[in-house]
TORZA-756209 format. One record per residue (C-alpha): residue number from 1; x, y, z; chain. Coordinates in steps of 0.05 Angstrom, whole numbers, plus 5000, padded with zeros to 4 digits. Each point is the difference from the previous one (the first is absolute). Last residue first. Layout:
N
NODE  nr   c1   c2   c3 kette
NODE NUM    X    Y    Z     A
...
***
This chain:
317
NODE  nr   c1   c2   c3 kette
NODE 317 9266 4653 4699     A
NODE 316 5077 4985 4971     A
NODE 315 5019 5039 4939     A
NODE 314 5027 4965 4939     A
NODE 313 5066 5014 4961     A
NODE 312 5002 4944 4940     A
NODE 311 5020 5049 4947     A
NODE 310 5031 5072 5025     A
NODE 309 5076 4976 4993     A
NODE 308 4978 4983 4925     A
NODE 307 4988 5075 4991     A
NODE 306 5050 5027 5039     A
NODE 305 5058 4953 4965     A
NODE 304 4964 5028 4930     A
NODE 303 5008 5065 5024     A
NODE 302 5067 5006 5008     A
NODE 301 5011 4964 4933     A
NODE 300 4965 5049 4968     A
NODE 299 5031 5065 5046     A
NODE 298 5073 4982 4979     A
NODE 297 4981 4990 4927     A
NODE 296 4965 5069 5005     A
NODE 295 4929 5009 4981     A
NODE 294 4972 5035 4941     A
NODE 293 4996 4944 4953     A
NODE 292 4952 4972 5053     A
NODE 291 4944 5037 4989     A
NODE 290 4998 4993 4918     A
NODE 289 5014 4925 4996     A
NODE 288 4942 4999 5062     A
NODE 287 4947 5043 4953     A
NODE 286 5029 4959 4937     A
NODE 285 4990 4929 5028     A
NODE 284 4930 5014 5020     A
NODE 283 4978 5029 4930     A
NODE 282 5036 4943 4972     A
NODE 281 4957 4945 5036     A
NODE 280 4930 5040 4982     A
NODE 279 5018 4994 4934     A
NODE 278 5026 4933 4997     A
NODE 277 4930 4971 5040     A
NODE 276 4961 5040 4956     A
NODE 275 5029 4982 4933     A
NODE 274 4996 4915 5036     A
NODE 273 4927 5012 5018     A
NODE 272 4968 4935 5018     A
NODE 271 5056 4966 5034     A
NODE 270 5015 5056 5036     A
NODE 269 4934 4995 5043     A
NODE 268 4927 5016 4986     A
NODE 267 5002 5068 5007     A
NODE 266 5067 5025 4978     A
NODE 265 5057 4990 5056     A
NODE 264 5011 5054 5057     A
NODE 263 5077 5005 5013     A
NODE 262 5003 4998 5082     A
NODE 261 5055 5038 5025     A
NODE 260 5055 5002 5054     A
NODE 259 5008 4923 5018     A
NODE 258 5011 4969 5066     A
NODE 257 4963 5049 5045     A
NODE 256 4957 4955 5032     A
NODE 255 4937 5037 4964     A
NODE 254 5033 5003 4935     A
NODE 253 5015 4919 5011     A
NODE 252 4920 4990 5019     A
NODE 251 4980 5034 4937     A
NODE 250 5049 4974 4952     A
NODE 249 4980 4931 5015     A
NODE 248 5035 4950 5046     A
NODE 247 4978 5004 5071     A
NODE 246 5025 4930 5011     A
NODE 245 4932 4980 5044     A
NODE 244 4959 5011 4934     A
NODE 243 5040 4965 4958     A
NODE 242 5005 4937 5056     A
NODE 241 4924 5001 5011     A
NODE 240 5000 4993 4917     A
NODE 239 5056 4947 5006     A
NODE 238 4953 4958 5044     A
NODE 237 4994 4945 4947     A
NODE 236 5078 4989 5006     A
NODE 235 4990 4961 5068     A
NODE 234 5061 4986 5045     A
NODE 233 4964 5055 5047     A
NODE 232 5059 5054 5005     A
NODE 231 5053 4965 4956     A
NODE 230 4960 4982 4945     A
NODE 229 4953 5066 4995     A
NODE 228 5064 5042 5009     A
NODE 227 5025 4956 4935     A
NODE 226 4928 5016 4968     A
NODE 225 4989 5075 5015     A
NODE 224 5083 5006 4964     A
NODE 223 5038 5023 5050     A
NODE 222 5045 5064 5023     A
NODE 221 4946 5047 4968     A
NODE 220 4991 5046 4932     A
NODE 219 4933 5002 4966     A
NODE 218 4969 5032 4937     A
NODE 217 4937 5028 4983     A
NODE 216 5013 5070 5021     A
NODE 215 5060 5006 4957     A
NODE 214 5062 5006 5056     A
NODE 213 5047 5050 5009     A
NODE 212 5069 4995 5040     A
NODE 211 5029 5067 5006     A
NODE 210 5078 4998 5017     A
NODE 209 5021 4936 4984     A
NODE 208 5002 4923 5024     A
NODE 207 4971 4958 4957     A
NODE 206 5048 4954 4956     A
NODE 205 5010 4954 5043     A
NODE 204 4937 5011 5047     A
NODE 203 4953 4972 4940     A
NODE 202 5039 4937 4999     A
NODE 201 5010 4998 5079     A
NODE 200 4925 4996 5006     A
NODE 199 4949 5015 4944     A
NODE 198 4976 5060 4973     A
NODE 197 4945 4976 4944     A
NODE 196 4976 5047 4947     A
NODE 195 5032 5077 4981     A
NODE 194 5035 5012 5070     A
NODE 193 5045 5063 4982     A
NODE 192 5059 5013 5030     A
NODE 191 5038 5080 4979     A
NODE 190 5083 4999 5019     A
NODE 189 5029 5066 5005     A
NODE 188 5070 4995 4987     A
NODE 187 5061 4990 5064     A
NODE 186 4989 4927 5009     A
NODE 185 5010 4986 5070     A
NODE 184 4934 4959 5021     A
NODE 183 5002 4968 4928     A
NODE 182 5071 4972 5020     A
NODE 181 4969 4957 5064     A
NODE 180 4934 4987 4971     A
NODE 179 5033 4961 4946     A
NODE 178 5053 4969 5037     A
NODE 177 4947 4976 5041     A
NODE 176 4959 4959 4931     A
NODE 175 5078 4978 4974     A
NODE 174 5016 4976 5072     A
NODE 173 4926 4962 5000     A
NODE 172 5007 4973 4929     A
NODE 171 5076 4977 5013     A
NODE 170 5005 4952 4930     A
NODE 169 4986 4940 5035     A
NODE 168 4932 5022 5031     A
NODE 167 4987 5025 4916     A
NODE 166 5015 4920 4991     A
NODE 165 4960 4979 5052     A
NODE 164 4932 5036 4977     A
NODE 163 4972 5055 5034     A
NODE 162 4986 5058 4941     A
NODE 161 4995 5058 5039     A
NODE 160 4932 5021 5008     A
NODE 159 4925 4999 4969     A
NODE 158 5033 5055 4958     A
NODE 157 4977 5076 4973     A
NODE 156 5045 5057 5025     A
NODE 155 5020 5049 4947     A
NODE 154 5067 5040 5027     A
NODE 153 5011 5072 4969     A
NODE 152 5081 5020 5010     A
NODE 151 5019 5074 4994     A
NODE 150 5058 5022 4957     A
NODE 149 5062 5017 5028     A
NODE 148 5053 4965 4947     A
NODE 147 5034 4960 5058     A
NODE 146 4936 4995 5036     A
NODE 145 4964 4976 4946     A
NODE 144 5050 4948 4987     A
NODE 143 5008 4986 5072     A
NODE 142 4922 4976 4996     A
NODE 141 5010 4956 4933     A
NODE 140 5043 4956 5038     A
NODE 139 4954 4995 5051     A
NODE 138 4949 4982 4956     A
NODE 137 5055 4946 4966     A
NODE 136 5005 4976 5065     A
NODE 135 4926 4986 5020     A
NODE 134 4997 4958 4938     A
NODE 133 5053 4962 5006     A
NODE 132 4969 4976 5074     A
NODE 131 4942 4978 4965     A
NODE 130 4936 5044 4987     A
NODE 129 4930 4973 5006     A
NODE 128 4967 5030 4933     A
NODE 127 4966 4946 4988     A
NODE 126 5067 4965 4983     A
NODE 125 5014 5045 4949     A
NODE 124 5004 4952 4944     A
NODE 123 4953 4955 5034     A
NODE 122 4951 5057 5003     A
NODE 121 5002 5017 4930     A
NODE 120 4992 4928 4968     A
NODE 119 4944 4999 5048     A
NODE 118 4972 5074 4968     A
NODE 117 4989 5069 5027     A
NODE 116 5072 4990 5031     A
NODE 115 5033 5027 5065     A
NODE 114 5050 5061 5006     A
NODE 113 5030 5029 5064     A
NODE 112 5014 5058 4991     A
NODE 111 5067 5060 4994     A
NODE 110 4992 5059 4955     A
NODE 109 5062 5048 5013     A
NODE 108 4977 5075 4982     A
NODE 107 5006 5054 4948     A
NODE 106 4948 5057 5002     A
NODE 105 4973 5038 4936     A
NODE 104 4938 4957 4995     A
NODE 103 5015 4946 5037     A
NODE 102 5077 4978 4964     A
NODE 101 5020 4926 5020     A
NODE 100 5074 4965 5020     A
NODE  99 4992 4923 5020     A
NODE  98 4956 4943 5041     A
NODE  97 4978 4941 4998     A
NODE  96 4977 4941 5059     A
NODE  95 4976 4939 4991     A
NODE  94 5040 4994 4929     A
NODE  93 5063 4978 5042     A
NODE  92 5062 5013 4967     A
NODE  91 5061 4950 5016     A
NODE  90 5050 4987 5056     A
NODE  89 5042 5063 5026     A
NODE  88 5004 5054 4943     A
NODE  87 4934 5015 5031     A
NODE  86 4960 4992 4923     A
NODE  85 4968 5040 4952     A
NODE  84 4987 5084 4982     A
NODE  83 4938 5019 4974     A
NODE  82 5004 5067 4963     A
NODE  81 4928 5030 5006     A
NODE  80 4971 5066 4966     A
NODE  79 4943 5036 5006     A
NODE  78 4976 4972 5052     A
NODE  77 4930 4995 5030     A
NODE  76 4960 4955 4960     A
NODE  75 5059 4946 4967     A
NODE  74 5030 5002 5078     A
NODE  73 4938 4991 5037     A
NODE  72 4977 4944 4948     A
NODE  71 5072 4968 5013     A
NODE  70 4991 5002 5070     A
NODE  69 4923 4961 5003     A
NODE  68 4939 5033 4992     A
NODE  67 4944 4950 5032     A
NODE  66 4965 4955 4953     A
NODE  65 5028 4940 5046     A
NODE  64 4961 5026 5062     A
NODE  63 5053 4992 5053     A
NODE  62 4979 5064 5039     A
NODE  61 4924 4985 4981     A
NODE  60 4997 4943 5035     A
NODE  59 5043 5033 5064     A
NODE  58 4942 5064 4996     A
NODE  57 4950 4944 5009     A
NODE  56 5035 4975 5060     A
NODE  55 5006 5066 5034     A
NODE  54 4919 5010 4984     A
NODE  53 4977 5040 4947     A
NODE  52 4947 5052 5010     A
NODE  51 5020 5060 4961     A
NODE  50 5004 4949 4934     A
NODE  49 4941 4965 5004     A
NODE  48 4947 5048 4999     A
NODE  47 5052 5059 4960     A
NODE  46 5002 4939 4946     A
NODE  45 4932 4982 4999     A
NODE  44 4989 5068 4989     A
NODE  43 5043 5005 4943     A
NODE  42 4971 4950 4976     A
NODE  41 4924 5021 4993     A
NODE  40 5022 5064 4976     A
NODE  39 5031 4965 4941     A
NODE  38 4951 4961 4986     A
NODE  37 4936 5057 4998     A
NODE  36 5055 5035 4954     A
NODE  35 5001 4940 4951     A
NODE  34 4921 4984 5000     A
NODE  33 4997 5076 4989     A
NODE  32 5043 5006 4942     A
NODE  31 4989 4942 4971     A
NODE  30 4956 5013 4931     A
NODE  29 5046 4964 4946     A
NODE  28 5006 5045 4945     A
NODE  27 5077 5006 4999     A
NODE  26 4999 4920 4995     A
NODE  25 5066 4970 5011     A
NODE  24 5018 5052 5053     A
NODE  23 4935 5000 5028     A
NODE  22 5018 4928 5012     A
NODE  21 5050 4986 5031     A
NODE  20 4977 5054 5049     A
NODE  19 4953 4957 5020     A
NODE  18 5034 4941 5004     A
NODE  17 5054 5031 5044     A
NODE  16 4943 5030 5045     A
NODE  15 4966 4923 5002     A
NODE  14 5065 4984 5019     A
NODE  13 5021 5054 5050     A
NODE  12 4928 4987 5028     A
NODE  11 5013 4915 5004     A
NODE  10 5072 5025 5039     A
NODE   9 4969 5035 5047     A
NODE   8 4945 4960 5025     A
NODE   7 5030 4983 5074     A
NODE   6 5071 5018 5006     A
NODE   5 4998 4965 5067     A
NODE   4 5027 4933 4960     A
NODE   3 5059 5036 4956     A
NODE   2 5001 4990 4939     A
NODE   1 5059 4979 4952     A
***
């Protein structure tokens, strides 16, 4: 999939594929130049484009479907990864995942939502919109790590809690609160990382934590551009005024002080680079792993009351 203000990139990636297709089925093909003259071509289309994208151009490439998604996170950064299934309540949503993981020589709780990189996919996990179940079972997975004091890593990447009458049946607003309620007291560092799409209630159920990161292509907001867009001016097509008016990218939630650190993508976006994207991911998750393994459960959970305390304070002029 292309996007529409990626202008000529994806006709120089081919012609750079096709290339390099074939010097490797000709050794004596003379390409070289033609190849390198390519490649510099691109990856100045891509700074060009790139360091000037707009709020609703960084939402398009948010919910690009080549994005990484939780389970390429989990194959590229862990060593090891024990999913466990189920809230021992109703069932075992696939919209959200989670269970024990080694990074490097650390042990954590993974906990993500999880969407699909094909239909089949997405129905299974609902498009990654979790159902009440599914916000549950994370919780349940929370007080495991607490009981065996290992820190908890939450992957935020949903269009929102899934809003259909059955999951409204099941409690889907007590199970979202509850949620936020327990992770507020949780006595192990917990690490939140926006990887694609933070959206609503869905992302806040599993997103409250100590350091909340974000890749720098990603968004997080209380709306999608298009509902805001609906209720605002009952007109969808403004959803780009909406993005902008939101405030959601990385660089306008550092600003307001909602998140602690921006985790710079590989030019070009995530979906271009997945060994970048990992790399740069688990750097970030080490350095915080590492910082707060050295604070006191009593001083973690004081914190994160200060922290959240701080959010939506705003002087008068």
């Amino acid at each position: 999939m292309n996007l529409d203000f990626e202008k000529n990139m994806p006709e120089i990636e081919a012609k750079i594929a096709e290339l390099t297709k074939q010097k490797t089925t000709d050794p004596n093909a003379k390409v070289e130049d033609q190849l390198t003259d390519l490649q510099k071509q691109l990856e100045s289309l891509k700074k060009e484009v790139y360091s000037s994208l707009t709020p609703w151009q960084t939402v398009q490439v948010a919910r690009h479907p080549n994005r990484p998604l939780l389970r390429d996170y989990i194959a590229g950064i862990c060593g090891e990864f024990i999913e466990l299934h189920g809230d021992r309540y109703f069932g075992d949503d696939q919209g959200i995942i989670g269970g024990f993981a080694t990074i490097e020589d650390r042990h954590v709780m993974i906990i993500g939502h999880q969407k699909g990189k094909t239909l089949e996919e997405n129905v299974k996990t609902n498009f990654g919109m979790a159902t009440p179940d599914g916000y549950r079972k994370a919780l349940r997975l929370m007080k495991l790590a607490e009981k065996f004091k290992i820190p908890i890593v939450s992957f935020i990447d949903t269009p929102g809690a899934y809003p259909g009458a059955d999951a409204e049946a099941r409690g889907q607003a007590e199970a979202i609160a509850r949620n936020l309620t327990e992770m507020s007291q949780i006595e192990v560092p917990i690490i939140v990382i926006v990887t694609g799409e933070g959206g609503s209630g869905g992302a806040l159920g599993i997103g409250v934590g100590d350091v909340i990161l974000m890749l720098s292509n990603s968004v997080y907001s209380v709306i999608s551009p298009e509902g805001c867009a609906s209720i605002l001016w009952r007109d969808g097509s403004k959803a780009p005024e909406a993005a902008e008016a939101l405030k959601v990218t990385a660089d306008s939630l550092s600003k307001l002080g909602i998140i602690d650190e921006i985790i710079p993508e590989p030019l070009g976006g995530a979906h271009r680079d997945y060994e970048g994207t990992l790399r740069v991911v688990k750097q970030a998750l080490l350095k915080h792993l590492n910082i707060l393994r050295r604070v006191s459960e009593r001083k973690l959970v004081e914190r994160r009351f200060e922290k959240y305390c701080r959010i939506g304070r705003f002087k008068r002029r």
